[in-house]
C-alpha beads as a LAMMPS data file, in Angstrom:
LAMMPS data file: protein, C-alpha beads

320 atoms
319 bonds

1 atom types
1 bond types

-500.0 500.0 xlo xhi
-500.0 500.0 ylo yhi
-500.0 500.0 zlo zhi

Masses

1 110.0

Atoms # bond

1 1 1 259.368 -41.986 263.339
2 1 1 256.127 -43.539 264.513
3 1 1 257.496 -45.253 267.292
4 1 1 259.018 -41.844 268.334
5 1 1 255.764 -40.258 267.758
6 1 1 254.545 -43.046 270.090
7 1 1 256.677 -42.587 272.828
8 1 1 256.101 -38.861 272.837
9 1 1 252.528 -39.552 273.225
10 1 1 253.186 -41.829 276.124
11 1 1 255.150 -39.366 277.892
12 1 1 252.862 -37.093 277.103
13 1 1 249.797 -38.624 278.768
14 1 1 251.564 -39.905 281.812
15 1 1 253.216 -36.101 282.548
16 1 1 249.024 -35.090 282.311
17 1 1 248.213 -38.111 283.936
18 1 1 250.528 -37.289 287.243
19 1 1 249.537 -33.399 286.827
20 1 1 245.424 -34.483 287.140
21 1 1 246.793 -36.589 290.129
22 1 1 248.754 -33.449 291.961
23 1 1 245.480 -31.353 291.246
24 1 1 243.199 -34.062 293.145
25 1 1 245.384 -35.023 295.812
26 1 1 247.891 -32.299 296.611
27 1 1 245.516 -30.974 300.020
28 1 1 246.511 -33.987 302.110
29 1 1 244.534 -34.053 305.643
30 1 1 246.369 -35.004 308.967
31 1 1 245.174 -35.996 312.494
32 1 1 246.894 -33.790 314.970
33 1 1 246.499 -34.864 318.953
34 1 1 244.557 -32.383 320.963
35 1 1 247.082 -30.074 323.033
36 1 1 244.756 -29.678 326.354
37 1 1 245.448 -26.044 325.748
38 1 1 242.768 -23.676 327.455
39 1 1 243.211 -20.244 327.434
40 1 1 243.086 -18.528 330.631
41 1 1 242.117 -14.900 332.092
42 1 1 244.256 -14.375 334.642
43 1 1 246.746 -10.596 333.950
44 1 1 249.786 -13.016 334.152
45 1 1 249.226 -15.400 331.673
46 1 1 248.128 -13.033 329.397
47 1 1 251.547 -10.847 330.052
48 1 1 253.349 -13.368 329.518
49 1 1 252.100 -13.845 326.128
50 1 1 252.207 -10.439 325.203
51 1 1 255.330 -10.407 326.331
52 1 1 256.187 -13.370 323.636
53 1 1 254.170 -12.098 320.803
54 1 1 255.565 -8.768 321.157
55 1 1 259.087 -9.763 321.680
56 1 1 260.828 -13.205 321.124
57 1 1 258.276 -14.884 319.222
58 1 1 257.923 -11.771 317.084
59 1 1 254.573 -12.765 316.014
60 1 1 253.195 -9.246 315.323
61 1 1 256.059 -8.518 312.276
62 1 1 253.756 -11.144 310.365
63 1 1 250.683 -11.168 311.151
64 1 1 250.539 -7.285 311.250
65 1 1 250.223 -4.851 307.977
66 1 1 252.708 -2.238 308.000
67 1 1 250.366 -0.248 305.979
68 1 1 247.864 -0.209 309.258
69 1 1 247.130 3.312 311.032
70 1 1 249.537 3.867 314.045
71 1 1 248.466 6.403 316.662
72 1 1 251.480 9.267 317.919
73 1 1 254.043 7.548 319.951
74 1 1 252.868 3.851 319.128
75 1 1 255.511 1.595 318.725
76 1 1 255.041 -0.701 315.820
77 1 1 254.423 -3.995 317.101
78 1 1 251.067 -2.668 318.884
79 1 1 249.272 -2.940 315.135
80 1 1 246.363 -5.327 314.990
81 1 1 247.506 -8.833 313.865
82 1 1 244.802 -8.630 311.230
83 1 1 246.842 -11.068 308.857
84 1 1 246.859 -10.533 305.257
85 1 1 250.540 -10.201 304.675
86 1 1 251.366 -11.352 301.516
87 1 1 254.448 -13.681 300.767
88 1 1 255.302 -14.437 297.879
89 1 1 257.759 -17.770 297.401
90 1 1 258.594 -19.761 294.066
91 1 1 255.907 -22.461 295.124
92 1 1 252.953 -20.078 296.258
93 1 1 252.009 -16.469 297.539
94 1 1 250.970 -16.998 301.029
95 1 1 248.736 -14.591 303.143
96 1 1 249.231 -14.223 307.083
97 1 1 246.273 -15.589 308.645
98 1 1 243.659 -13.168 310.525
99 1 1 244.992 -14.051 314.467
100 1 1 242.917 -10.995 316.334
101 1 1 239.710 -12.853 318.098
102 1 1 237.345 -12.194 315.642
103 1 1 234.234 -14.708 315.378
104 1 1 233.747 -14.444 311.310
105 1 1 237.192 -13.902 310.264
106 1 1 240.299 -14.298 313.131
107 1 1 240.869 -16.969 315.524
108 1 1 237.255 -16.302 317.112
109 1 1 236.235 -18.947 314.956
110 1 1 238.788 -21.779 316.527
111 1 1 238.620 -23.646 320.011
112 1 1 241.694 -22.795 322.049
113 1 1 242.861 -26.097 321.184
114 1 1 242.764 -25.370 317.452
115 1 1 244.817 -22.471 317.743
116 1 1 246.923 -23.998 319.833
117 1 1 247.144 -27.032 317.547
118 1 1 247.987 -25.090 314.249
119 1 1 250.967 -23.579 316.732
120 1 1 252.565 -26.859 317.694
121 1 1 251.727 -29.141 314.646
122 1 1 251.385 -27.404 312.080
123 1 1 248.315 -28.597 311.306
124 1 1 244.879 -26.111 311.417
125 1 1 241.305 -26.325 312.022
126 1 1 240.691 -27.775 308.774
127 1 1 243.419 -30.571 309.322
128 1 1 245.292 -28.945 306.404
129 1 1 249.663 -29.214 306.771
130 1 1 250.209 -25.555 307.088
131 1 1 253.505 -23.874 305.625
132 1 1 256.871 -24.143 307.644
133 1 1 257.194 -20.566 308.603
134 1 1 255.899 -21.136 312.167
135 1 1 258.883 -22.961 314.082
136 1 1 257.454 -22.665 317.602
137 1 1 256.686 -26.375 317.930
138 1 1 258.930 -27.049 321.249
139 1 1 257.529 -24.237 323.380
140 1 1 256.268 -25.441 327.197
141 1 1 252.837 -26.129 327.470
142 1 1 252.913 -22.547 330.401
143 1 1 254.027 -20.667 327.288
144 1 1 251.442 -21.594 324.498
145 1 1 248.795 -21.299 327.021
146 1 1 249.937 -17.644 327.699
147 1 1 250.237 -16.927 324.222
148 1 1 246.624 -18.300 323.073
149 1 1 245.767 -16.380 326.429
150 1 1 246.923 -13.092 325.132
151 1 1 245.550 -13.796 321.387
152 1 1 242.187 -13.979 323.064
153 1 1 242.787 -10.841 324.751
154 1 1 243.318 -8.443 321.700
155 1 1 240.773 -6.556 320.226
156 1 1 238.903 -8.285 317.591
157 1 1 239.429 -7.242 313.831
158 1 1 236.780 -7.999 310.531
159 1 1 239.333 -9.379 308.162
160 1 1 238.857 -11.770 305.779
161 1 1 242.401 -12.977 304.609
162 1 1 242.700 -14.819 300.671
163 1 1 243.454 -18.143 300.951
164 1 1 247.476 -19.212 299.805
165 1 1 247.860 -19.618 296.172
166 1 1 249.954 -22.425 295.208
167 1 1 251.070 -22.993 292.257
168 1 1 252.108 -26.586 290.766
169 1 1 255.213 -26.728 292.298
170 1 1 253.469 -25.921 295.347
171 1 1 250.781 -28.700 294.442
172 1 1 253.340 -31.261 294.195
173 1 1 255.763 -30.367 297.338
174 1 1 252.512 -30.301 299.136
175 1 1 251.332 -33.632 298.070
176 1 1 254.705 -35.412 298.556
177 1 1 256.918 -33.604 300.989
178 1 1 254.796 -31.572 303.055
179 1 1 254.257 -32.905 306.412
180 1 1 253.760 -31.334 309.624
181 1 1 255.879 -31.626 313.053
182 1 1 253.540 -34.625 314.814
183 1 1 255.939 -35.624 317.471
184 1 1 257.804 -32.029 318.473
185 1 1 259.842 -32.104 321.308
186 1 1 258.053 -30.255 324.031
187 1 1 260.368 -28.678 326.242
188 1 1 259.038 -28.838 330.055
189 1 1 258.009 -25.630 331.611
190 1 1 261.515 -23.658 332.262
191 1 1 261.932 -20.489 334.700
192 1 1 263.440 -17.389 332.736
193 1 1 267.325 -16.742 333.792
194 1 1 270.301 -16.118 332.583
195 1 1 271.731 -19.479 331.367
196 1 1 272.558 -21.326 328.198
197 1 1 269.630 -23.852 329.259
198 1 1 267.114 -20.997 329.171
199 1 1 268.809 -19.182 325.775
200 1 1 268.722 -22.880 324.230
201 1 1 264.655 -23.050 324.795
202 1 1 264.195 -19.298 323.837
203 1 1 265.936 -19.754 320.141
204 1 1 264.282 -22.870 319.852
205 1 1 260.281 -22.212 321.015
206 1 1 260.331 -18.549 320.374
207 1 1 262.884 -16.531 318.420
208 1 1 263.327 -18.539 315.512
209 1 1 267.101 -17.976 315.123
210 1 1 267.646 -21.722 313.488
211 1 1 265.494 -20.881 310.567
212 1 1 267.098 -18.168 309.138
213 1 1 270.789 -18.951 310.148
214 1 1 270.364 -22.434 308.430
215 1 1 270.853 -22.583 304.757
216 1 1 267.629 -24.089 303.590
217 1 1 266.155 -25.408 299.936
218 1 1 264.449 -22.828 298.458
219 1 1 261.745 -24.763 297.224
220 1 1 260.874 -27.010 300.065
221 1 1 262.205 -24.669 302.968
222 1 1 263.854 -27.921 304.148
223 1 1 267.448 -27.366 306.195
224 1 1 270.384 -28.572 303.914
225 1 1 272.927 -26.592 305.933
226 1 1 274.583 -26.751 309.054
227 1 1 272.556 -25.481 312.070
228 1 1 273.459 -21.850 312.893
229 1 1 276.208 -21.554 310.387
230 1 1 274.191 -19.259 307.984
231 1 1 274.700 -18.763 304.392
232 1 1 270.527 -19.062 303.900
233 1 1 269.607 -16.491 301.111
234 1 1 266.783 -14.088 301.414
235 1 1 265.355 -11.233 299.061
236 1 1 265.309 -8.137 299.823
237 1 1 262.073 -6.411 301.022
238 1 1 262.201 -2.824 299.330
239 1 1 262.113 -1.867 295.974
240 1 1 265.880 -1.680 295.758
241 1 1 265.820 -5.453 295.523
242 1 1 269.275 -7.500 296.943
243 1 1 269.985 -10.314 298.639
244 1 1 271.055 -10.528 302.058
245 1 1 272.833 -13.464 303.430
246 1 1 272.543 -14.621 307.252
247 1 1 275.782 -14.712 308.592
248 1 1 277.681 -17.749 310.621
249 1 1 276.173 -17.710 314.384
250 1 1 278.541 -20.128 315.226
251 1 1 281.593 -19.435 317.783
252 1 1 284.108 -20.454 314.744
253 1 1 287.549 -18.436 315.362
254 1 1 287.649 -17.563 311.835
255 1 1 284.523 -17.164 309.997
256 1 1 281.381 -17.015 313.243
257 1 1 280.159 -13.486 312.628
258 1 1 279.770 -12.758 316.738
259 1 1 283.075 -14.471 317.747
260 1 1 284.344 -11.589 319.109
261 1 1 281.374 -9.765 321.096
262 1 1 281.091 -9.710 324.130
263 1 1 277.310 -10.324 326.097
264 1 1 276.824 -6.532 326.349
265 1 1 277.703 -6.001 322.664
266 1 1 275.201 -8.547 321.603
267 1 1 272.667 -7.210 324.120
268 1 1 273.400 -3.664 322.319
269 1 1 273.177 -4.791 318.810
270 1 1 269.663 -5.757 319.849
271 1 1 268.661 -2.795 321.623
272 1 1 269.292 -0.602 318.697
273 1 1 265.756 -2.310 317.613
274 1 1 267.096 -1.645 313.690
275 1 1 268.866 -3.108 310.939
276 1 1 269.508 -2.270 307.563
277 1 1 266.483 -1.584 304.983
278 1 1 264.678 -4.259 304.117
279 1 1 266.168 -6.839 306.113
280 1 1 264.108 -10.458 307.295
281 1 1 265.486 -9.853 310.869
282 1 1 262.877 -8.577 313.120
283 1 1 264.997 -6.257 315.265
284 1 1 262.069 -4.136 316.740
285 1 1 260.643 -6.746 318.128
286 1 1 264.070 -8.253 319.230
287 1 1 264.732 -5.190 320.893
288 1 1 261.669 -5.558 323.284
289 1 1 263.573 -8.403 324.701
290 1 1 264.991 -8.352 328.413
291 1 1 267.946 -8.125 328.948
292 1 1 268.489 -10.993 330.742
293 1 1 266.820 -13.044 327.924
294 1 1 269.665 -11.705 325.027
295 1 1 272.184 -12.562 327.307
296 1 1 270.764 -16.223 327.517
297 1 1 270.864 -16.655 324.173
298 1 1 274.296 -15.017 323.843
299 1 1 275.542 -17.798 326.394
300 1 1 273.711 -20.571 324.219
301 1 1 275.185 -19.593 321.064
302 1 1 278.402 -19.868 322.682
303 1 1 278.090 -23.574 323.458
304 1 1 277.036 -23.978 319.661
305 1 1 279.642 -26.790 317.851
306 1 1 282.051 -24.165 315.560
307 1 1 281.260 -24.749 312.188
308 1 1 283.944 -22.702 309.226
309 1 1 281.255 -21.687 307.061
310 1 1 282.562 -18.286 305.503
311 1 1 279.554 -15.722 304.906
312 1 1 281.662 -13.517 302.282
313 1 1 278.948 -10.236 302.090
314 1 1 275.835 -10.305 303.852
315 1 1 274.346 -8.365 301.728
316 1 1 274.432 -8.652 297.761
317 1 1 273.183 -5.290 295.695
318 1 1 270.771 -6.379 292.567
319 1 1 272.469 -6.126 289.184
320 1 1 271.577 -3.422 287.109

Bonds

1 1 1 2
2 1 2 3
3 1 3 4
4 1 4 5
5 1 5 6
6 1 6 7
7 1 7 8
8 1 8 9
9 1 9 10
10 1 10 11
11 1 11 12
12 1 12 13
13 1 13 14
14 1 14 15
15 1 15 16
16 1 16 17
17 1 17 18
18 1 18 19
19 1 19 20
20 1 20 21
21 1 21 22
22 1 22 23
23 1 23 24
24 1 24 25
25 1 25 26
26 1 26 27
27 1 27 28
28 1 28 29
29 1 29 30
30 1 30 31
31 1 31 32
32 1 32 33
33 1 33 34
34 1 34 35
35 1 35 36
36 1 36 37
37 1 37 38
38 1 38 39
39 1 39 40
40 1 40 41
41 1 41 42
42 1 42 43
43 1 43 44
44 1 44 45
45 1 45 46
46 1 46 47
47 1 47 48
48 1 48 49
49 1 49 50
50 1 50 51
51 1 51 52
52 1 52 53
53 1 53 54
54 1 54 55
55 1 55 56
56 1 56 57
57 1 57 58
58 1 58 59
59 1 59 60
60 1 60 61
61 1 61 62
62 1 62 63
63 1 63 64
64 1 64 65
65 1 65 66
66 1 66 67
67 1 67 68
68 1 68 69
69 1 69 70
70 1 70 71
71 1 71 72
72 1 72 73
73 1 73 74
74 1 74 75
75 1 75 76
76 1 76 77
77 1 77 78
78 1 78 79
79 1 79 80
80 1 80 81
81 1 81 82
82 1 82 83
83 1 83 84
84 1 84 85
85 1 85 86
86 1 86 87
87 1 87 88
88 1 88 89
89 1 89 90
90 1 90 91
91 1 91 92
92 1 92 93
93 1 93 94
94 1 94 95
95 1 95 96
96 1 96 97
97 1 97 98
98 1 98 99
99 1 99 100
100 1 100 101
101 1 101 102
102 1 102 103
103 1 103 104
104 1 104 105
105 1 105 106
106 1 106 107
107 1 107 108
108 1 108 109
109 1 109 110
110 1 110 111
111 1 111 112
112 1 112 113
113 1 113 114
114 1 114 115
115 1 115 116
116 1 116 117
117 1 117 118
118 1 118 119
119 1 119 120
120 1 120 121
121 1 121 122
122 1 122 123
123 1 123 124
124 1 124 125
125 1 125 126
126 1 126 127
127 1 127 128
128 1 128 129
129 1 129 130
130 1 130 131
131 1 131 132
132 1 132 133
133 1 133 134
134 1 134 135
135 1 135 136
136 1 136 137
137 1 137 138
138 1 138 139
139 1 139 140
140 1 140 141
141 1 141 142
142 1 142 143
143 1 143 144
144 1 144 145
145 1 145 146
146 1 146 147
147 1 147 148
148 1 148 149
149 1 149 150
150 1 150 151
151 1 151 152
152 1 152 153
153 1 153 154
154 1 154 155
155 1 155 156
156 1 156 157
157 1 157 158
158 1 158 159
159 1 159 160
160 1 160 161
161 1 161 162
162 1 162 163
163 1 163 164
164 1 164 165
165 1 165 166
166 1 166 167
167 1 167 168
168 1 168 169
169 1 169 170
170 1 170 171
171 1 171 172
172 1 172 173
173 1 173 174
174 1 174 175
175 1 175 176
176 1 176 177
177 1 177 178
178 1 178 179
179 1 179 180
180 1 180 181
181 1 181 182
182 1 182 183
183 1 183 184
184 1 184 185
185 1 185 186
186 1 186 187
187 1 187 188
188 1 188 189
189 1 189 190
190 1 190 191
191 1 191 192
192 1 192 193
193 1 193 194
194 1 194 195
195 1 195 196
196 1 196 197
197 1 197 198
198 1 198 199
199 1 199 200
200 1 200 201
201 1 201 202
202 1 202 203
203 1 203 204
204 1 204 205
205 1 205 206
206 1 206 207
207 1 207 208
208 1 208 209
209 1 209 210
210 1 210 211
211 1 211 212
212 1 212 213
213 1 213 214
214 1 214 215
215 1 215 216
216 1 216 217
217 1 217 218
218 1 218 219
219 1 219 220
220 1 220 221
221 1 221 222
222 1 222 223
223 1 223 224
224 1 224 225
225 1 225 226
226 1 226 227
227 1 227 228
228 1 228 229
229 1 229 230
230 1 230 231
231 1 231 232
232 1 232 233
233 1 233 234
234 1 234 235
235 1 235 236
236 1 236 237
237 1 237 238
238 1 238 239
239 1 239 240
240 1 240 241
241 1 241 242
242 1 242 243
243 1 243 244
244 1 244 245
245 1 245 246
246 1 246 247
247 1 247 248
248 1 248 249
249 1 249 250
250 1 250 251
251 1 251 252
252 1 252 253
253 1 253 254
254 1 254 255
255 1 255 256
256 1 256 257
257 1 257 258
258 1 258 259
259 1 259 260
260 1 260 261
261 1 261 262
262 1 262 263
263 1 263 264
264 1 264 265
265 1 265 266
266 1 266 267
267 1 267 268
268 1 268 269
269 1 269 270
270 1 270 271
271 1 271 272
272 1 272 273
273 1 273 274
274 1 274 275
275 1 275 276
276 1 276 277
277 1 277 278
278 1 278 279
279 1 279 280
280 1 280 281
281 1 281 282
282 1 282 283
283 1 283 284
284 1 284 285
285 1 285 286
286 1 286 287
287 1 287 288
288 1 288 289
289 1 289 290
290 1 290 291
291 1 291 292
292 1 292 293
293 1 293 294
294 1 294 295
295 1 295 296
296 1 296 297
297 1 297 298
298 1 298 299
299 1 299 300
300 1 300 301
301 1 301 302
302 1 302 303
303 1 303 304
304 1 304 305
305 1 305 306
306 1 306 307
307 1 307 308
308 1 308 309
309 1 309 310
310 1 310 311
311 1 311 312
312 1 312 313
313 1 313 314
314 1 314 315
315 1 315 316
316 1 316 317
317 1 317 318
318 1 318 319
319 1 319 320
């Protein structure tokens, strides 16, 4: 019995042991490489961004409270990006950051290169490993410039944002799997069209289509499915509570959810600017996408490698 006793107390000490090491070593700090990213003034550049927050990128249906004031006729995504949006995940609650140009609590603090840096790395002013909701890491050096331009451009907003709350789950994927994207893949600058090229670099630097549509861990966020085939789980956001399932994106014959559409189906699923309640898809902001730009991605998704991964409901009602 004593020896049991003993071994209980060893266990014991080294579970507190590694829990006192989490708590003093989970914020890891990482060197990032400056970007050379300076913001510019010029009405292009700073279209272009808006043009990418608003739309592909989709930045706004984060960063921006729905609970925020909209004048008569003003379309959604023209709410201030005050951050604050609260997520809550089984590791931590995260909170949007503040990414208007305010000097005390937005991104009026940052160097252009900081912002720009936190974009492509992962990695922010304070060199902490930020979370991997961001997926923007391959977009041209044109692009980020335009978007930082346009950041700087909107009207600045006082709003101080809590910091995430992690708990020790959180602590411990932190402090031994979470690293941040140190060697993306830039892709080179890239003139808009119509072709699979252009739809490839699109869902990759902007749109975000891989994270959803790939089955991921829940815990780490890490991809354990394959890419574009779907089956990743997400809540629902309303009170009605669900699940909805992403559905296969792959051109499979038998189980890829958009097989059978043609481009100017596609294009008019997103034009709708809607889905059903509560869903993670950000269709207004998809719908503010060209036309030419949904049919690019339309063409890439085509050239995706068929994977048979069955999506049997997209959508599962909570039990009563």
């Amino acid at each position: 019995m004593k020896r049991f006793l003993k071994i209980v107390a060893l266990l014991v000490g080294c579970l507190l042991a590694f829990i006192v090491y989490v708590q003093l070593t989970y914020n890891r700090k990482f060197t990032a490489p400056p970007t050379g990213i300076t913001a510019r003034t010029d009405s292009a550049s700073i279209a272009r961004g808006r043009y990418i927050v608003k739309g592909p990128a989709h930045c706004w249906t984060c960063h921006a409270p729905k609970t925020t004031a909209l004048k008569a006729g003003m379309h959604p995504s023209e709410r201030d990006m005050m951050g604050g949006v609260e997520f809550k995940t089984p590791v931590a609650t995260f909170y949007t950051p503040n990414i208007t140009p305010d000097k005390e609590t937005g991104i009026g603090r940052f160097t252009d290169d900081q912002v720009a840096r936190a974009i492509r790395y992962g990695v922010n002013h304070s060199n902490d490993a930020l979370a991997p909701f961001m997926m923007f890491q391959s977009m041209n050096d044109e692009d980020l410039t335009a978007v930082v331009s346009y950041l700087r451009a909107t009207k600045p907003v006082h709003n101080e944002v809590p910091a995430r709350d992690l708990n020790l789950l959180g602590k411990i994927i932190s402090r031994f799997m979470l690293e941040p994207n140190l060697a993306p893949e830039v892709m080179p600058a890239i003139a808009p069209d119509t072709t699979a090229h252009y739809g490839n670099y699109i869902v990759e630097a902007m749109a975000n289509c891989r994270s959803c549509h790939t089955k991921r861990d829940k815990a780490s966020g890490k991809f354990i499915g394959e890419p574009f085939a779907g089956g990743n789980e997400m809540e629902n956001e309303t009170e009605s509570g669900g699940t909805f399932v992403t559905p296969n994106l792959t051109p499979d014959s038998t189980t890829g959810r958009i097989y059978t559409w043609t481009s100017e189906q596609f294009v008019a699923r997103f034009k709708l600017g809607h889905g059903p309640e509560g869903s993670h898809m950000p269709w207004e902001a998809y719908a503010q996408m060209t036309d030419n730009d949904l049919k690019a991605i339309y063409k890439f998704l085509k050239t995706l490698t068929p994977v048979q991964n069955k999506v049997e409901r997209t959508f599962i009602p909570k039990e009563n």
